[in-house]
ROMIPA-984579 format. One line per field, with one value per residue: z, x, y negated of N, C-alpha, C, O in turn. Coordinates in steps of 0.2 Angstrom, whole numbers. Layout:
REM residues N
n.up = c(Z_...) .
n.east = c(X_...) .
n.north = c(Y_...) .
ca.up = c(Z_...) .
ca.east = c(X_...) .
ca.north = c(Y_...) .
c.up = c(Z_...) .
c.east = c(X_...) .
c.north = c(Y_...) .
o.up = c(Z_...) .
o.east = c(X_...) .
o.north = c(Y_...) .
//
This chain:
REM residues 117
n.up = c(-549_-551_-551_-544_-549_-540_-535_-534_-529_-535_-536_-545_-551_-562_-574_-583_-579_-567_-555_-543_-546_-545_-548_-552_-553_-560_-549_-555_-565_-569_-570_-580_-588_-596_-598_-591_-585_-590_-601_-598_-605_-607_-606_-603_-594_-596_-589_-593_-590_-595_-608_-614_-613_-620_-612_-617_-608_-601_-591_-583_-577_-563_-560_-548_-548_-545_-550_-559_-571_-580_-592_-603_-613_-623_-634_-650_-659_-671_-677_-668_-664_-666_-681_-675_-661_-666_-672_-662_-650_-660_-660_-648_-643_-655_-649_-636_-644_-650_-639_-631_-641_-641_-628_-629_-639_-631_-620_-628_-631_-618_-617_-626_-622_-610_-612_-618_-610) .
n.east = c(806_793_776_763_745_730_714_697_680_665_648_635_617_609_599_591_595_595_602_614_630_648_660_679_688_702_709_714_707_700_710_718_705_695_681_667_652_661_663_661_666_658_656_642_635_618_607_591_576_582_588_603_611_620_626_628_637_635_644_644_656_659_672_676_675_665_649_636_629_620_618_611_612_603_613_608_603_606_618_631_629_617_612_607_615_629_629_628_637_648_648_649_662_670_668_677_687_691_689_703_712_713_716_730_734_735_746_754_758_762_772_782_785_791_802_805_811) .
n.north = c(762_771_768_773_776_771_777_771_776_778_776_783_783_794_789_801_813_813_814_809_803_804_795_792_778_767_759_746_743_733_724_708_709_695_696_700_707_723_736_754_769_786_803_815_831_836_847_853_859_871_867_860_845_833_818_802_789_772_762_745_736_727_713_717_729_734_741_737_739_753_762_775_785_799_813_817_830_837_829_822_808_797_787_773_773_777_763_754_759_757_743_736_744_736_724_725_725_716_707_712_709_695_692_698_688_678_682_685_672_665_670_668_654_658_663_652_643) .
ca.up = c(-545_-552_-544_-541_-549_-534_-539_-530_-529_-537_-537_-551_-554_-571_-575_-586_-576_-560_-552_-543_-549_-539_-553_-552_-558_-557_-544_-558_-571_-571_-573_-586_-593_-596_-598_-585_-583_-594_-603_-596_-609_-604_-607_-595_-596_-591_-589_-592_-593_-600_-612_-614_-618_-619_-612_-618_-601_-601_-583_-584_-570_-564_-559_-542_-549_-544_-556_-561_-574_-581_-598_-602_-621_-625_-641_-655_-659_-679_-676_-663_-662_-670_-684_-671_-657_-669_-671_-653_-649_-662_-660_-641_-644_-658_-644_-633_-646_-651_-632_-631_-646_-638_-624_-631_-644_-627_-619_-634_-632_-614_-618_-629_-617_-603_-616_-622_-602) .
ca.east = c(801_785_768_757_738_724_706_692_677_661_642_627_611_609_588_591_594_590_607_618_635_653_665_684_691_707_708_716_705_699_716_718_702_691_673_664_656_666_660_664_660_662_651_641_629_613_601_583_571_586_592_609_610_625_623_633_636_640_644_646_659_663_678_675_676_659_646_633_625_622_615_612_610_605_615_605_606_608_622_632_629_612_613_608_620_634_630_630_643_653_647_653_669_671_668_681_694_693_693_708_717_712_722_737_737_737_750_762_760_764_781_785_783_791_808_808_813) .
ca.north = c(767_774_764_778_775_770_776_768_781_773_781_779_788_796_792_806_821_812_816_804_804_801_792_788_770_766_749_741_744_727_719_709_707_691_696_704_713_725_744_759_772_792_809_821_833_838_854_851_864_874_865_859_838_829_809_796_786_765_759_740_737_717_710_718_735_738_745_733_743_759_763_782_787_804_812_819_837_836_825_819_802_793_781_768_775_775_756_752_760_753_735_739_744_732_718_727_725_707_703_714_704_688_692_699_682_676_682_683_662_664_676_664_649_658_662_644_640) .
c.up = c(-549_-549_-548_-544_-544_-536_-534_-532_-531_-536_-543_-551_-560_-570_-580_-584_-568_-556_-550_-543_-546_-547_-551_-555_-553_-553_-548_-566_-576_-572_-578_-591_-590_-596_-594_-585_-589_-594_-601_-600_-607_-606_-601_-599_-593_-594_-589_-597_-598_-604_-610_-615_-616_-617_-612_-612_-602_-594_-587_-579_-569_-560_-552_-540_-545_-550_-554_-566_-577_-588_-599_-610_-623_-632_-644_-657_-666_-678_-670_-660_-667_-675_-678_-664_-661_-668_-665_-649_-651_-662_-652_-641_-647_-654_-638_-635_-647_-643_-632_-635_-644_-632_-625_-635_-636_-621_-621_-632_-625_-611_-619_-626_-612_-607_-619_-616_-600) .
c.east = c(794_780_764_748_733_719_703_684_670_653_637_623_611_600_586_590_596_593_610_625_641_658_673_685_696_705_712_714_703_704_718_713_700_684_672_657_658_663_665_663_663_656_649_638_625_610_596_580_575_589_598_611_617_622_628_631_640_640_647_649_661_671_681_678_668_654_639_628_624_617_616_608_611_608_612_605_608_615_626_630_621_615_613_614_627_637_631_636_651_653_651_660_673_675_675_686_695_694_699_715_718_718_729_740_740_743_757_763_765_771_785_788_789_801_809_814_821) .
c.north = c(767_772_772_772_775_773_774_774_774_779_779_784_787_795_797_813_819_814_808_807_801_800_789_783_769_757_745_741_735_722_717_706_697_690_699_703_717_734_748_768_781_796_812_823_836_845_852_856_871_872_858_851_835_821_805_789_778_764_752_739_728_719_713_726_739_738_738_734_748_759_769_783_797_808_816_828_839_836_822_815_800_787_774_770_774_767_751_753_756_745_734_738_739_724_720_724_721_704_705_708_699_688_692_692_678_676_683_676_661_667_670_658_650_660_656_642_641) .
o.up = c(-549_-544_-554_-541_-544_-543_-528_-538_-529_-535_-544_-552_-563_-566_-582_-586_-564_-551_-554_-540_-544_-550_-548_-561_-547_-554_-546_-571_-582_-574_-582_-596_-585_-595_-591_-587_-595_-589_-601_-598_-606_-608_-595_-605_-587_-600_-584_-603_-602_-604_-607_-620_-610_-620_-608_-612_-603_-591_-592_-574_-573_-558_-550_-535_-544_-555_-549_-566_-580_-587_-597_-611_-625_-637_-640_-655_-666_-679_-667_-654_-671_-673_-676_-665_-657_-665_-664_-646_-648_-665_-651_-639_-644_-655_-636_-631_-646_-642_-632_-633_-644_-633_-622_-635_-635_-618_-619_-631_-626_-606_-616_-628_-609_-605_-621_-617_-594) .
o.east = c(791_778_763_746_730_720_705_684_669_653_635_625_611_597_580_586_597_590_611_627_640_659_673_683_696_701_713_717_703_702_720_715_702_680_677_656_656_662_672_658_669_651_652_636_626_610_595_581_572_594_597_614_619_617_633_626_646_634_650_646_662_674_687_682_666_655_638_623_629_612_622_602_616_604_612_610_613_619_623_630_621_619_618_619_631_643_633_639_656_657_656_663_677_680_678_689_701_698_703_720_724_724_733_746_746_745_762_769_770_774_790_794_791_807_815_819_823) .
o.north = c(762_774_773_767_780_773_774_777_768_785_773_790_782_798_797_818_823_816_803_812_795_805_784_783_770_752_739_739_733_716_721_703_693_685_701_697_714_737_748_772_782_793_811_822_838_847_848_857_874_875_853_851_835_819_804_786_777_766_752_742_724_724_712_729_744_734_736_730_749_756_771_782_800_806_821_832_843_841_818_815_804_783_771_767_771_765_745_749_754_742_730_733_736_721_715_721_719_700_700_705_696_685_688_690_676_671_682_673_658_667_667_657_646_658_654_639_639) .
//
């Protein structure tokens, strides 16, 4: 049988475009990890004064699935991303995926473990 995805409805103000914002998360988004709280990274966009801005949006979510903090980076118009932006993002991510790997070494041991039995 197919399990059907929950979402939990969340809200955050943008201090950018000074809008409050209605966000889906799945109810099980936080299964799984070990740090908390845990990056949520997504786009939006704003109108100001006319003009068009992309915002690179982090929601920090805990264990709870509730929002904890919100980080809002506007992106560059040259370039997508800023030198620094780049690096943040990817130091971010980076962090993501070594906790990720942690995990997985971790549950390979406990596969292993549970096939030894």
């Amino acid at each position: 049988m197919v399990k059907k995805n929950k979402t939990i409805t969340r809200y955050y103000t943008c201090k950018v475009c000074n809008k409050t914002h209605k966000i889906k998360l799945n109810t099980n988004i936080a299964e799984g990890r070990t740090k908390f709280p845990f990056p949520h990274v997504f786009l939006h966009n704003s109108i100001k004064n006319g003009e068009l801005k992309e915002l690179l949006t982090i929601l920090y979510i805990d264990k709870d699935v509730q929002i904890r903090g919100v980080e809002i980076q506007e992106l560059g118009d040259d370039n997508l991303f800023s030198k620094e932006q780049v690096v943040k993002i990817t130091s971010t991510l980076m962090e993501e995926i070594e906790r990720l790997r942690e995990d997985n070494l971790k549950l390979m041991e406990k596969i292993k473990k549970l096939k030894k039995k």
